[in-house]
N, C-alpha and C positions, 0 to 999 in steps of 0.2 A: 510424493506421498499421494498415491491414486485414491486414498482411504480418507482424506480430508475431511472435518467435521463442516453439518452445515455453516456454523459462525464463521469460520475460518472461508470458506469459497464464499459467504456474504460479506467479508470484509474485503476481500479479493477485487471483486465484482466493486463494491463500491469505489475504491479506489482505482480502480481503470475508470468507469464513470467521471471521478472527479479529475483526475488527469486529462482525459480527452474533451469535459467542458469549457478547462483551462488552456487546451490545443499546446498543450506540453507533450514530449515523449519521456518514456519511462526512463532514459539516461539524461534528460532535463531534474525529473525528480532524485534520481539516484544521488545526481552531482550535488544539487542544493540538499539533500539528505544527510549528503556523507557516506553512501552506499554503493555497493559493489553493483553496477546498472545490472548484471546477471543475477544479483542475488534480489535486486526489486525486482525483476521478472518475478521469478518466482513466488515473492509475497502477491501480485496480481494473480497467479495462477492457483495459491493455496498449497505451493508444493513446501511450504516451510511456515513455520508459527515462529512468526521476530518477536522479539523482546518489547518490553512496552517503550523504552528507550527508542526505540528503530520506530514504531509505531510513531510517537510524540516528533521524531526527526521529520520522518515522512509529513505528517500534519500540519508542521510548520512549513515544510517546503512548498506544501498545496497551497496554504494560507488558509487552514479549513482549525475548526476545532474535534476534539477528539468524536463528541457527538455527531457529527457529521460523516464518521467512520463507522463506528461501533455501532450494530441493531438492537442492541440495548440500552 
C-alpha cells in the first residue's frame, strides 16, 4: 500500500523503534505475537492496517502499552 495514511506509517515507524530499543527482531515479535514474521514486516512498513486484536498481540509482545503505539 504505497498510499499509506500518515497514522498508519506513524504507527509503523513507532513500532520498529520499539523493537529495536528492545534489540528484538521483527520474527522475535511475530513469534511472541502470533504473527506471520512476513505479515509483521509489513505492519513496520505501513503496507497493511492489522486489526486492533494484532495490534494488542503485538503490544503485549513488546511489553509496551497501546499508548506507547498509537500518536493519539
Amino acid at each position: 500500500m504505497a498510499d499509506a495514511d500518515g497514522t498508519t506509517r506513524k504507527i509503523g515507524k513507532k513500532l520498529k523503534e520499539l523493537r529495536l530499543s528492545k534489540s528484538m527482531t521483527q520474527a522475535d515479535i511475530a513469534a511472541k505475537a502470533k504473527l506471520n514474521v512476513n505479515y509483521y514486516a509489513k505492519i513496520e512498513r505501513a503496507d497493511v492496517k492489522p486489526s486492533i486484536e494484532a495490534y494488542e498481540r503485538i503490544a503485549r509482545a513488546l511489553k509496551v502499552t497501546a499508548s506507547d503505539i498509537f500518536p493519539f
